[in-house]
KELOTOR-839682 format. One record per residue: residue in three letters; x negated, y negated, z of N, C-alpha, C in turn. Coordinates in steps of 0.05 Angstrom, whole numbers, padded with zeros to 5 digits, always signed. Example, Ala and Ser with C-alpha at 12.3 -4.5 7.8 and 13.67 -1.06 7.14 Angstrom:
<atoms>
ALA-00264+00114+00156-00246+00090+00156-00264+00066+00156SER-00257+00045+00142-00273+00021+00143-00258-00001+00157
</atoms>
This chain:
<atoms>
UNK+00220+00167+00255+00235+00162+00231+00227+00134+00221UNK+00225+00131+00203+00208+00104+00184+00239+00087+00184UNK+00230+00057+00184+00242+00051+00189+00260+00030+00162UNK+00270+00011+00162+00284+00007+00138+00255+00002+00107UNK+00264-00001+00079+00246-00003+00067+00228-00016+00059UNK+00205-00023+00071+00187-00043+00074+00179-00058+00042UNK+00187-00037+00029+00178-00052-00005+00205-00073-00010UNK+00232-00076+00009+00251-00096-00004+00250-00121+00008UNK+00225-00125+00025+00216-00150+00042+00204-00166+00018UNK+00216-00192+00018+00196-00205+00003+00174-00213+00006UNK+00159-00224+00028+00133-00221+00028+00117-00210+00025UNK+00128-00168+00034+00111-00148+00031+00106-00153+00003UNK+00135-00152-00014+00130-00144-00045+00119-00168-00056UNK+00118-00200-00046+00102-00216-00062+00071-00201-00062UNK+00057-00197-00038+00028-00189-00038+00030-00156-00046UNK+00044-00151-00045+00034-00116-00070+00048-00130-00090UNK+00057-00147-00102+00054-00159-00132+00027-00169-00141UNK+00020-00188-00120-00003-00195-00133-00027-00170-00129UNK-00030-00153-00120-00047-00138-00120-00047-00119-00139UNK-00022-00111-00142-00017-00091-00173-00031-00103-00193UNK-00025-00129-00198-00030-00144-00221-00060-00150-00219UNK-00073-00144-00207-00114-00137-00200-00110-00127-00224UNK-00139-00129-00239-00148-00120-00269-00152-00086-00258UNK-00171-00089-00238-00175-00056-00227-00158-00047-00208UNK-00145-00058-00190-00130-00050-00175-00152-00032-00144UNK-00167-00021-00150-00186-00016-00117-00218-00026-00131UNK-00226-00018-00157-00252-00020-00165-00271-00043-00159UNK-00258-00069-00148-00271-00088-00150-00270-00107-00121UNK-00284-00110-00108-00280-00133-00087-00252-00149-00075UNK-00257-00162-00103-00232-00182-00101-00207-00171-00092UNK-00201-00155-00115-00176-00135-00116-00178-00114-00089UNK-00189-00107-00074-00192-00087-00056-00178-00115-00026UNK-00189-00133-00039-00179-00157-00010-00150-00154-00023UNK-00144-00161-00037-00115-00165-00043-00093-00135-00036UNK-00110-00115-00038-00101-00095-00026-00101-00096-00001UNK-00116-00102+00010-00123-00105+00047-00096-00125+00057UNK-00091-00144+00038-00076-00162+00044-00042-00152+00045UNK-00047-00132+00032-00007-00118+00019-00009-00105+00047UNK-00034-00090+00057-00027-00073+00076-00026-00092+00108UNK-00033-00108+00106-00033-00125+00129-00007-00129+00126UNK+00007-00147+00106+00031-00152+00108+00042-00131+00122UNK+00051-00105+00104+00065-00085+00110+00066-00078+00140UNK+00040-00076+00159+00036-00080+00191+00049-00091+00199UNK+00043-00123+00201+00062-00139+00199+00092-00138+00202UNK+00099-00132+00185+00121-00122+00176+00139-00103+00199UNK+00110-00085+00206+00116-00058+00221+00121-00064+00251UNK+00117-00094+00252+00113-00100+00281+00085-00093+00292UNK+00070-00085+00275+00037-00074+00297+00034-00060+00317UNK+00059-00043+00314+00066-00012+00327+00077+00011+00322UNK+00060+00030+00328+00065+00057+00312+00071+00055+00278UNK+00053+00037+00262+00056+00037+00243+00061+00055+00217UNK+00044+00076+00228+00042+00102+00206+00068+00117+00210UNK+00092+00113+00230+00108+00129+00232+00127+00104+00216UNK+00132+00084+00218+00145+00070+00206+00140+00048+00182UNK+00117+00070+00174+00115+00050+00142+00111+00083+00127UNK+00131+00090+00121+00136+00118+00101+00126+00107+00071UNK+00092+00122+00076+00077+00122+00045+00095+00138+00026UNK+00122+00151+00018+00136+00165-00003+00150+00133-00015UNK+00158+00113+00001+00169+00093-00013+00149+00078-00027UNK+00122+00077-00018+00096+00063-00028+00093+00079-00059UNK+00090+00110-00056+00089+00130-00072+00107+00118-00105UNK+00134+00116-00093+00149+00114-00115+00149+00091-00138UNK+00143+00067-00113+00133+00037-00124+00119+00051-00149UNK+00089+00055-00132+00067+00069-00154+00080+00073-00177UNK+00089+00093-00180+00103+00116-00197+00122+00094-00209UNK+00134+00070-00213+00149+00063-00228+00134+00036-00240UNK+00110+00030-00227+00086+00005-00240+00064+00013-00249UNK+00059+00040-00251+00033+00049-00255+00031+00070-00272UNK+00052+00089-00276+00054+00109-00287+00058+00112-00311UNK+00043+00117-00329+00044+00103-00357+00027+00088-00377UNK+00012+00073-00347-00006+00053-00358-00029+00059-00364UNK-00033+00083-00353-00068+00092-00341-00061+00131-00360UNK-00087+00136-00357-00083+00171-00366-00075+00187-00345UNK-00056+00202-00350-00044+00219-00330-00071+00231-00305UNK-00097+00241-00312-00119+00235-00295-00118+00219-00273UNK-00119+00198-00297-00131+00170-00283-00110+00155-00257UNK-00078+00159-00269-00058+00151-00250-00050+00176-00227UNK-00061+00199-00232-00068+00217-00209-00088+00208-00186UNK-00114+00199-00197-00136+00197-00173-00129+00175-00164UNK-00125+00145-00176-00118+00122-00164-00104+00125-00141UNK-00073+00139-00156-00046+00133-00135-00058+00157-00117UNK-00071+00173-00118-00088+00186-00083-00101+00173-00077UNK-00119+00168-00084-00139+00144-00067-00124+00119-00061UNK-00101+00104-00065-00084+00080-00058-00057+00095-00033UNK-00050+00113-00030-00036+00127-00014-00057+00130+00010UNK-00079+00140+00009-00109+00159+00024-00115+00137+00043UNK-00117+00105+00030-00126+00084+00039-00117+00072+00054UNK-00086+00071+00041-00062+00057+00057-00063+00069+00082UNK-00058+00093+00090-00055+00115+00106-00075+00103+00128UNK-00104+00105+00123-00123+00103+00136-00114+00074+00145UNK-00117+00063+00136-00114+00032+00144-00093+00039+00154UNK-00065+00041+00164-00053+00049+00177-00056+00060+00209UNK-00068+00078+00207-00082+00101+00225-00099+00080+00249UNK-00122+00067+00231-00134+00045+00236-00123+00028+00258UNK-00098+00012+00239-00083-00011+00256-00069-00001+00288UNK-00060+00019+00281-00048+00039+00306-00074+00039+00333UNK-00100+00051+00313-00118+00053+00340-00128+00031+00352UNK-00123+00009+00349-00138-00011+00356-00121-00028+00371UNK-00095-00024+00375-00077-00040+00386-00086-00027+00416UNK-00079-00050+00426-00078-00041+00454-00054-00018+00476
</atoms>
């Protein structure tokens, strides 16, 4: 069971502020670190155990869905917010396997 909502932490939400606010949001270098950076927090956050069970991507989902949705072509804010869910996930997955 996931555990309280990691988007009402302020630090999580300062660094997925600044990363939303990326011109591309994954397309570019820069912005892809600043993404790397929201999800570290969020770890972080998770304590750096069993993270994928307690960082519930549906609250990540909704963020999306109330900063993004709108901005982009219904397309375009389809493939992003999968590929930014797909990523998160992985990086997730990731942090889990490497812990000792």
């Amino acid at each position: 069971m996931p555990e309280k909502n990691y988007m009402q932490d302020q630090d999580v939400r300062g660094y997925y502020d600044r990363w939303r606010k990326s011109p591309t949001l994954l397309d570019h270098p820069n912005d892809i670190e600043k993404f790397y950076k929201f999800v570290k927090k969020c770890v972080s956050f998770a304590g750096h155990k069993d993270t994928r069970k307690k960082l519930d991507t549906s609250i990540l989902r909704l963020h999306l869905y109330d900063d993004l949705h709108g901005k982009y072509s219904e397309d375009y804010y389809d493939k992003i917010t999968h590929e930014i869910i797909v990523l998160f996930e992985h990086l997730l997955e990731y942090e889990d396997t490497t812990l000792p």
